[in-house]
Each structure stands twice: as C-alpha cells, then as structure tokens.
N, C-alpha and C positions, 0 to 999 in steps of 0.2 A: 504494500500500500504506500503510495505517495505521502511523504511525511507533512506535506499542508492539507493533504485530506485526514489522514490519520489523528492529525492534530485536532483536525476541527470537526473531528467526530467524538474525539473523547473532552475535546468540551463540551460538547450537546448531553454528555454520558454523566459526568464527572463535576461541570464547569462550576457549581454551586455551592463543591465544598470547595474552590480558591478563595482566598481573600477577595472583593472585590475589584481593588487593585489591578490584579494578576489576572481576574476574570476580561478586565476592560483591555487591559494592552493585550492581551491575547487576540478578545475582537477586532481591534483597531488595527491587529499585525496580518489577521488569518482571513477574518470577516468582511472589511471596510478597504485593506487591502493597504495599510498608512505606511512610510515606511518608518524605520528608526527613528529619522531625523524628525517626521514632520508630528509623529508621539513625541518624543520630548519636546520641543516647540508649543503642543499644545498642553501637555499638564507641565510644563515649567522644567523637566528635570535635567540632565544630560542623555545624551545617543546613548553611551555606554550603563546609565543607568536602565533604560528603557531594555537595550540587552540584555541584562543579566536577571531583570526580572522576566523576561517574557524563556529565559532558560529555565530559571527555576521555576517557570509558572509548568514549562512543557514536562520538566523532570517530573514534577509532582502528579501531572494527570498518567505520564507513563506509568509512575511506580503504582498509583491506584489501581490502572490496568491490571499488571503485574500479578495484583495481590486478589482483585476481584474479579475478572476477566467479563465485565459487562457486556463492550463491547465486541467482542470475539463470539459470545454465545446469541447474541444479537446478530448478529453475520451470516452464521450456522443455523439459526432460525431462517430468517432471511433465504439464505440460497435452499433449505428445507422445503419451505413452501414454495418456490421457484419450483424446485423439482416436482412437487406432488401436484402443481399444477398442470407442469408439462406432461404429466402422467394421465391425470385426469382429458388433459386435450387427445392426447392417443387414445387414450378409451374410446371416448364419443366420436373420433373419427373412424375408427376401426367397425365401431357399433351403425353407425349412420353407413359406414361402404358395406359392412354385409351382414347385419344382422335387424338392426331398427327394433329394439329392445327400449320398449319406454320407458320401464325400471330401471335401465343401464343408463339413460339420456338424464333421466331424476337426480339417480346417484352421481353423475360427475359434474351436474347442475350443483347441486349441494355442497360436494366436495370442493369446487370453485368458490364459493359462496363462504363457508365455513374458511380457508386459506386465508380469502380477502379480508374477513373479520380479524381475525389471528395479527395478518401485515400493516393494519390499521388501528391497533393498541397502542 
C-alpha cells in the first residue's frame, strides 16, 4: 500500500486517539495536501517542527496498527465481500444461461443485498 494512502486510512481508523495537534497536520499534510512550509506558516511554528510532528503523529497510528490491526481486518473484510459477491454474480449467471431456478435468482439477490449491508457499516 502506498504510504499517503496507508496513512490516510489509519487516520480515518485510529485519527481520534492523536492529540488534536497531530490529528490537524496530518490532515493538512495527507488531506488538504499543505506542504511543510505552508503548515508552519499557518499555525506559526517552524518547517522542521511541523516535520517531526507529522513523524511522530505517522509512528503512533503505525504502532496502533501494529498492536490492533483494525485496519488490515477491514481490508480482508472488504476484499471478502468482493469475492462473495463475484461468486454470487457467477451463480445467477450460470442459473439465468441454463437452469432459471427462481430460488437460485432469490438467493444470490439476497446474498448481494446482505454483502452490500455488511460494506456499508
């Protein structure tokens, strides 16, 4: 994974236990897309401070990771239902090319349905 996607997914995961601090330059680096200079510029500090926080803001969502693997099982969900969906589309075409089974049409109607709900929490 791309480490400004990476990032900026375990903020969406994690973002709430930083300091607020750490929460804002992170968005301002990853979200808003600022650079160093123009974060310090706007809350007053220096480039190099804005740096070493927006490090230790990225260490601390890492090590969260690390320790709870939210995002990783959110993933694995994710491509889970991916798959049980592209399973469900092979049913119903399979059923539709040679059988036309309204039970089988029901059931991968559902199956779709139930997925969507699940990817949508």
């Amino acid at each position: 994974m791309a480490k400004n996607l990476e990032i900026t997914m375990l903020l969406d995961f994690y973002g709430e236990m930083l300091t607020e601090k750490q929460r804002s330059f992170l968005e301002y680096y990853y979200d808003d897309d600022l650079s160093l200079s123009e974060i310090a510029e706007n809350e007053g500090i220096t480039r190099q401070g804005v740096r070493d926080a927006i490090k230790r803001a990225e260490a601390q969502l890492l090590t969260m990771e690390q320790k709870l693997g939210l995002a990783a099982r959110f993933e694995e969900l994710r491509r889970g239902l991916d798959e049980i969906n592209e399973c469900a589309n092979t049913i119903y075409e399979q059923n539709m090319r040679y059988g036309l089974s309204r039970e089988i049409n029901d059931a991968t109607a559902r199956i779709r349905a139930i997925a969507q709900t699940i990817r949508e929490l």
